[in-house]
Every structure is written in C-alpha cells, then in structure tokens.
C-alpha positions in Angstrom: -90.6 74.3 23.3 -91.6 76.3 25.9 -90.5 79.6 24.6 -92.9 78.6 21.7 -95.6 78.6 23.8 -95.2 82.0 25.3 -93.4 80.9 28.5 -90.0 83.0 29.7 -87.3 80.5 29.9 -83.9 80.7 32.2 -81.4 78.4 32.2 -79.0 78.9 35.5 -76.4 76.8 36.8 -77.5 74.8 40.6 -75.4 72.4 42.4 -76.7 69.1 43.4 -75.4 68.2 47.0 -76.6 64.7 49.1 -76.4 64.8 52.6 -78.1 62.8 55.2 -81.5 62.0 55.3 -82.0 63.3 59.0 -82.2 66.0 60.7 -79.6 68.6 61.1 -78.5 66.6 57.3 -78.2 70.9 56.0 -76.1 71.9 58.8 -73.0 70.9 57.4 -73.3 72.6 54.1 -74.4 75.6 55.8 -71.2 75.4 58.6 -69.0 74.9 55.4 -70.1 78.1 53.3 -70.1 80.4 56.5 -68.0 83.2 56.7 -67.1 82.7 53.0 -69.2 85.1 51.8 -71.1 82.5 49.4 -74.1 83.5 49.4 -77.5 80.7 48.5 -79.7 82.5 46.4 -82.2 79.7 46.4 -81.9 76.2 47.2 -84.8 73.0 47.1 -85.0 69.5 47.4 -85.4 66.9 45.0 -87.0 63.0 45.6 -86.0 60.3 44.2 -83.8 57.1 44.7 -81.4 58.8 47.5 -80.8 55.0 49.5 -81.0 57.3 53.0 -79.7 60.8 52.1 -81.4 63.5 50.9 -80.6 65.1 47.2 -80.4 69.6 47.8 -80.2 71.9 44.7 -78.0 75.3 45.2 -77.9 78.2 43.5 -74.8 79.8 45.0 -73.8 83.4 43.8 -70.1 82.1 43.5 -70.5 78.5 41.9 -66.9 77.8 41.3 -66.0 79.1 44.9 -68.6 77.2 46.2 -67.6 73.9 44.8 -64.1 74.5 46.2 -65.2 74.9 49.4 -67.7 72.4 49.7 -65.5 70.0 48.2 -62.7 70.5 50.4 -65.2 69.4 53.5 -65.9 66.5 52.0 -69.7 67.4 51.1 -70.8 65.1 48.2 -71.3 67.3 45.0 -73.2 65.2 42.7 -72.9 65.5 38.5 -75.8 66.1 36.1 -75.2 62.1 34.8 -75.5 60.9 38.4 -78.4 62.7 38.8 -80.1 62.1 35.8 -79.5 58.1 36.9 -80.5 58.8 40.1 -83.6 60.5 39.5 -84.5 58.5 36.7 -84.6 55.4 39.4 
C-alpha cells in the first residue's frame, strides 16, 4: 500500500528487548554486546503495556550473533507474537 502511493519501503529485521523501566535499564544490553564487535545501527523505544520495564528495538549489524549473546546474559528477547499482544494492550 504504501509503495502504491509513491513512498520507498524497507523491510529490515530489529530485535525487541525489555529491560527495566529505570534508569541505567540500557546498561546491561550495552555491557553484554561490548567488546563483541556488534555493532547497533539504530535502536528506539516503543510504549505500550510493559507492566514496569521498558520495550527497546535493535537493529544490530550481526542479528543472529547478537541474539546469542544477549541471550546467553539472560536479556529478555521478545518475539513478534508477544509483541504484537503486547502492544496491542
């Protein structure tokens, strides 16, 4: 649809991570990645019902590399269904 109305579309693969609502709530997904050489090409925040954390979208150069790695510290990835439910309230 909105190709159709003259607007450039990409589609490119983010990784939805919760942490804590609070400050320093980034710090451990940054302290995981560094010295990895994952780099964040962008990242941004999303609202919605989050019950005290705080929902952060990633787009890392290595996706698959940074899954491993953030799953392996125990940072909460969450899935396109859970966030479509989540978002969707």
């Amino acid at each position: 649809m909105l190709e159709r109305n003259g607007f450039a579309v990409k589609v490119t693969e983010v990784i939805a991570l919760e942490v804590a609502d609070k400050p320093g709530g980034l710090a451990a997904i940054l302290d995981a990645l560094e010295g990895t050489g994952i780099n964040i090409e962008y990242a941004y925040s999303l609202t919605g019902s989050t019950k005290g954390h705080a929902l952060l979208l990633f787009r890392f150069s290595d996706p698959n590399a940074a899954l491993q790695v953030l799953k392996a510290q125990k940072i909460n990835c969450v899935g396109s269904e859970e966030l479509t439910k989540r978002l969707k309230g």
